[in-house]
C-alpha positions in Angstrom: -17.3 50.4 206.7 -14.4 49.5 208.7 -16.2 50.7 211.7 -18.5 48.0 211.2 -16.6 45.1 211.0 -14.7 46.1 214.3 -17.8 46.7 216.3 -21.0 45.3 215.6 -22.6 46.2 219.2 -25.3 44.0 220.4 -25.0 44.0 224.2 -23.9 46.8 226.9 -22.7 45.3 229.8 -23.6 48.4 231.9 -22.8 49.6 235.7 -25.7 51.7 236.6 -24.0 54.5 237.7 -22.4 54.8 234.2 -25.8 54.8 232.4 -26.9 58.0 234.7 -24.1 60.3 233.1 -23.9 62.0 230.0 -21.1 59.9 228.0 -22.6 56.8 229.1 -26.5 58.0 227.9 -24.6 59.3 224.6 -22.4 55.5 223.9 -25.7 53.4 224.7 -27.5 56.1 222.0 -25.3 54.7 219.2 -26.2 51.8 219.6 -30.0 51.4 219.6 -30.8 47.9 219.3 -28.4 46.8 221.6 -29.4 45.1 224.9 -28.1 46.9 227.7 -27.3 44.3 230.8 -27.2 46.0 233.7 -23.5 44.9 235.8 -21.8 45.8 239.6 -18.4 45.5 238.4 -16.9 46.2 235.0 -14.6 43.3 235.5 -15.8 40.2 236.7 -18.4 39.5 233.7 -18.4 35.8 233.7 -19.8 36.1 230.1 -16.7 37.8 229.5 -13.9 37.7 231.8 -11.5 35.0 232.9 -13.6 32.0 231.6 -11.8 30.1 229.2 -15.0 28.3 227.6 -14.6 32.0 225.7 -11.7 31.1 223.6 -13.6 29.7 220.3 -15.3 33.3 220.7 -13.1 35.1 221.2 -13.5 37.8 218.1 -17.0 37.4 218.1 -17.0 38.8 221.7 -14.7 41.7 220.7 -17.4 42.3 217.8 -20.9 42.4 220.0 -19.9 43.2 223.4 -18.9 46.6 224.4 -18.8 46.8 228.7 -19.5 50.6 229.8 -18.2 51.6 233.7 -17.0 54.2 235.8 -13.4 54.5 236.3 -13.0 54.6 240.3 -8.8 55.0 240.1 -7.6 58.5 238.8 -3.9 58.1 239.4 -1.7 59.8 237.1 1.6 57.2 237.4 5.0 57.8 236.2 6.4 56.5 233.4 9.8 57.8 231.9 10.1 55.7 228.9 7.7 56.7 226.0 6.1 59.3 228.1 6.4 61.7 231.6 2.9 59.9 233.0 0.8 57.5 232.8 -2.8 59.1 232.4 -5.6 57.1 234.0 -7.2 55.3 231.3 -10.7 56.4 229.7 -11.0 53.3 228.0 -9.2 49.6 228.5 -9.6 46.2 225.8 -9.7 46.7 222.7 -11.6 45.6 219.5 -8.6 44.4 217.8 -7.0 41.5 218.8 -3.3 41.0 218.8 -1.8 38.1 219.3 0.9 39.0 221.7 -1.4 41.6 223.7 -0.5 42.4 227.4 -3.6 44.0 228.1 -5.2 40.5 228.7 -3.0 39.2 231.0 -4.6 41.3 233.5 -8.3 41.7 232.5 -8.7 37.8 231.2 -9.2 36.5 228.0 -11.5 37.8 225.1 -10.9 41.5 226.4 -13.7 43.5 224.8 -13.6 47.4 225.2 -14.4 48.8 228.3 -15.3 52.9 227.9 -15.4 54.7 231.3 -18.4 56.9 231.1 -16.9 59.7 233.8 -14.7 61.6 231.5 -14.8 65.1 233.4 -13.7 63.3 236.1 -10.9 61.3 234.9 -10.0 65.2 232.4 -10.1 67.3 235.9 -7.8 65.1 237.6 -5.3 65.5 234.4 -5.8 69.1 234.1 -4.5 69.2 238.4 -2.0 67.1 237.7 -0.5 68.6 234.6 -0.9 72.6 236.7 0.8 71.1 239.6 3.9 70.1 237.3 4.4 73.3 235.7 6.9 74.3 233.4 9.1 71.3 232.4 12.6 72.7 232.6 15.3 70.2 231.9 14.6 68.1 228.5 14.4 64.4 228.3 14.1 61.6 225.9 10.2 61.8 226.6 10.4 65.6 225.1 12.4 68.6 225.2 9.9 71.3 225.9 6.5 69.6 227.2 5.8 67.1 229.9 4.1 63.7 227.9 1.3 61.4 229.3 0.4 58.3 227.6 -3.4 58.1 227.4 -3.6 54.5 225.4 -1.5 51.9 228.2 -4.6 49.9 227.9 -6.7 50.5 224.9 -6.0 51.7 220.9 -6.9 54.9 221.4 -8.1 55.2 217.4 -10.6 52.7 218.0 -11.6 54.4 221.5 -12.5 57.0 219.3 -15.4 55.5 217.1 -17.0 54.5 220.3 -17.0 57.9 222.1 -16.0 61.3 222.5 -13.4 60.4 225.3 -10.3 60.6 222.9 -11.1 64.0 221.6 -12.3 65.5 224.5 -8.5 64.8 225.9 -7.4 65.8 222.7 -9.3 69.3 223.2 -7.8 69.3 227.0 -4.4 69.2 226.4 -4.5 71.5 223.8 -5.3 74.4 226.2 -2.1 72.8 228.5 0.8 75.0 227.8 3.6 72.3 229.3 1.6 69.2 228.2 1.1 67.5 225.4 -0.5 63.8 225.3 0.5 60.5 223.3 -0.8 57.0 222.3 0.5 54.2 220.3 -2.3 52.7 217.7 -2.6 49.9 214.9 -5.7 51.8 213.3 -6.5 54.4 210.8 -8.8 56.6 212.0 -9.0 59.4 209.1 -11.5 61.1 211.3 -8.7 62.6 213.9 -7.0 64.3 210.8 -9.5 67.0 211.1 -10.0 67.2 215.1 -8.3 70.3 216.8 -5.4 69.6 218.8 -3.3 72.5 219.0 0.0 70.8 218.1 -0.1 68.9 222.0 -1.1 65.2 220.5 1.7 63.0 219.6 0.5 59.6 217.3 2.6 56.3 217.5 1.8 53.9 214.6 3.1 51.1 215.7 4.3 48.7 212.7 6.2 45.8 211.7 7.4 43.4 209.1 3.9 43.2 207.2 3.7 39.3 206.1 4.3 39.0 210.4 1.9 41.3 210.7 -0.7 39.4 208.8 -0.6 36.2 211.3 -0.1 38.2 215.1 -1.9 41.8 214.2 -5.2 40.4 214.2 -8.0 42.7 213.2 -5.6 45.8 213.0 -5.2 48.4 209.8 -2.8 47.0 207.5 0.8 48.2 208.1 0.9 49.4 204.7 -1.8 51.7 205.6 -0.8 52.9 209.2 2.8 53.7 207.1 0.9 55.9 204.4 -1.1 57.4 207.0 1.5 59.0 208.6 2.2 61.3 205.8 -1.4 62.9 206.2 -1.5 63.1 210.1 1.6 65.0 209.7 0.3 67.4 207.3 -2.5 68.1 209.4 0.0 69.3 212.4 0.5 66.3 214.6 3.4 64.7 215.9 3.7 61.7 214.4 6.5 58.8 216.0 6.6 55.2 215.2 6.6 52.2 217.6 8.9 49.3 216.1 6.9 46.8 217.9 6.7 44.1 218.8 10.5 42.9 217.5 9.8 39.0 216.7 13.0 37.1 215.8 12.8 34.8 213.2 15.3 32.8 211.1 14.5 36.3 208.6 13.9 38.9 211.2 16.6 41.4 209.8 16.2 41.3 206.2 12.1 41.8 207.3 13.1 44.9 209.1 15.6 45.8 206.7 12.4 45.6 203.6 10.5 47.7 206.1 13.0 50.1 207.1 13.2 50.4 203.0 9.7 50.9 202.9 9.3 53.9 205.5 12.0 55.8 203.8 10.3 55.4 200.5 7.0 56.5 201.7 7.4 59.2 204.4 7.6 62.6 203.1 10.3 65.4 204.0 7.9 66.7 206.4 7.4 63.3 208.3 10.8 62.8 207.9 12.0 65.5 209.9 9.8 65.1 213.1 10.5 60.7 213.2 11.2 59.4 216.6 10.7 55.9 217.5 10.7 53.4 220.4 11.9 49.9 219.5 10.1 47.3 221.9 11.2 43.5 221.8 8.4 40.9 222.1 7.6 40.1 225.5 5.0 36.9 226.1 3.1 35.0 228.5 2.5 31.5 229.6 -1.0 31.8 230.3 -2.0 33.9 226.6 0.5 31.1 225.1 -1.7 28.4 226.3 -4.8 30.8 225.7 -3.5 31.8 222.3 -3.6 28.1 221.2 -7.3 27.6 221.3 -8.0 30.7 219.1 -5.1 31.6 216.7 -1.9 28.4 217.4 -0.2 29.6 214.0 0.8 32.6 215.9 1.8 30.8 218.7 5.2 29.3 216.4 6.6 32.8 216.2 5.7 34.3 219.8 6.4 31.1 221.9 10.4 30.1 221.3 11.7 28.3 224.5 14.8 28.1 222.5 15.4 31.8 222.1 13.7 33.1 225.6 13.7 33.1 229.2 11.7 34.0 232.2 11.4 37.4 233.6 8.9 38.5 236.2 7.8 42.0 235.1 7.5 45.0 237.4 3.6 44.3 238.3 4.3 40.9 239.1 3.5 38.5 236.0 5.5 36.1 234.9 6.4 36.7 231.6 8.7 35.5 228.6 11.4 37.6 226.8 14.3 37.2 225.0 17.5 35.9 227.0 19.5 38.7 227.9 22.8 37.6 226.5 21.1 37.3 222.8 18.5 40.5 223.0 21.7 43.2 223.3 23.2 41.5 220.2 19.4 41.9 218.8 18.9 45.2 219.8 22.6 46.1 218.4 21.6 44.2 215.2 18.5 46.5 214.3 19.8 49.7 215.9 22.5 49.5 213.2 20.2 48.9 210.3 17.5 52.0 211.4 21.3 54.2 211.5 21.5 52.3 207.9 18.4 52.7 206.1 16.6 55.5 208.0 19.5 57.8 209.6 17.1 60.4 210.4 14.8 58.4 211.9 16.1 59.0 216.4 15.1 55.9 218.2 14.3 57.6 221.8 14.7 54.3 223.6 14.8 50.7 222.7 14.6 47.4 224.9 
């Protein structure tokens, strides 16, 4: 199984006051054998965390360790690009591990899943948050009718959900929200949210990109091919289904890749999915420190997400010093693939792109 080869738990890195509610009793009961180490903090693991003797490990670590905490931050932030609100997360790392990832940048290196055990807590402040907002009366790019909060920023959320109930217990909230509905972006087929109730207020974001690049930065993820053919059935079964183009790597063959793939999600998607498309187009943005981190664990990757020739510097808005495309050349690229979407898939409405 699939579920297997992503996580094969053998320790709990545990905060004792996670192990004394009911989520965090029912995540260690899945996994019997595992050893359950009891932690303070649910970030500084030295086993785990910011110690770059973990590099050769780095899947392994993703594949045994699973860290279990209690989320003490329950801001809802705003967002205004892919969605209204940033949701405090239930959940941050992840088991996959791709290449370009932001998420360790901030939490350090290997970046196994962290599940927050206090669910009700982090659903209550939500279900304030979203009554307090009311009605959403003037449409944006987000959505026309219903105000959006991203529940994934830091996690797959289709992974989250073979690890606990977090996912669908949101899912179940925001059903019973009349003016909100809730979104994640994934890279993993999770067949088991096709039957999970959601009342039409959960909108899915397969990310996906040029496969063969796929194959060498996706690491660990479902295969494009698959996220693609999956979106047919998630529609069918009543969610909102958009696509993330991301990341946008340029190569020497970048556009006739996106141009094949463009091809290929108008050959697969059905009139249905059709109908309903949106996506956001997202240019790769990098990092010196996973750059030099990336090259102990996976340097192939490395030639196609570190180009000093084609980028610049750029110090994002919390303060890391990252790499993206220089300016001058990414609004010809953006131009460039915005034309061939209007091409190939001219029913497919990009809601932003940068």
């Amino acid at each position: 199984m699939e579920f297997n080869r992503l996580l094969q738990i053998r320790r709990i890195f545990a905060q004792p006051e996670a192990l004394e509610l009911p989520r965090g009793r029912e995540i260690v009961g899945r996994w019997p054998d595992a050893d359950v180490v009891p932690v303070e903090n649910h970030w500084n693991i030295p086993e785990l965390h910011g110690d770059e003797t973990n590099v050769p490990r780095w899947s392994r670590i993703k594949t045994e360790a699973l860290v279990l905490g209690v989320k003490k931050s329950l801001t809802v932030k705003p967002n205004g690009r892919s969605a209204d609100f940033i949701a405090p997360s239930t959940a941050n790392g992840c088991a996959m591990a791709c290449a370009y990832c932001y998420v360790p940048r901030h939490k350090g290196y290997s970046n196994p899943v962290t599940v927050f055990a206090n669910i009700d807590q982090i659903a209550a402040a939500l279900e304030r948050h979203a009554t307090r907002q009311g009605i959403k009366l003037e449409p944006n790019q987000c959505d026309p009718e219903l105000w959006v909060y991203d529940i994934g920023e830091n996690s797959d959320c289709s992974v989250d959900a073979l690890i606990s109930d977090n996912v669908e217990d949101l899912v179940g909230l925001f059903r019973e929200l009349p003016a909100a509905k809730l979104s994640f972006a994934t890279k993993y087929v999770n067949r088991d949210m096709l039957a999970w109730n959601h009342g039409g207020h959960t909108r899915i974001r397969f990310s996906l990109m040029p496969a063969h690049l796929a194959k060498s930065v996706d690491v660990r993820t479902s295969p494009v091919a698959e996220r693609l053919a999956a979106i047919n059935d998630f529609v069918d079964a009543g969610y909102e289904v958009h696509v993330n183009f991301s990341p946008v790597i340029i190569t020497e063959t970048w556009l006739d890749d996106w141009r094949a793939l463009l091809r290929q999600v108008d050959d697969t998607l059905s009139p249905a999915a059709k109908a309903q498309l949106a996506a956001e187009v997202i240019f790769l943005t990098h990092n010196e420190g996973l750059h030099r981190v990336n090259l102990g664990w996976h340097p192939q990757a490395e030639a196609v997400l570190w180009r000093p020739d084609l980028q610049e510097a750029k110090t994002s808005s919390n303060g890391f010093s990252n790499v993206r495309y220089r300016a001058g050349s990414k609004g010809r690229y953006v131009r460039q693939l915005m034309a061939l979407i209007e091409d190939v898939t001219p029913y497919c409405r990009v809601r932003y792109a940068f």
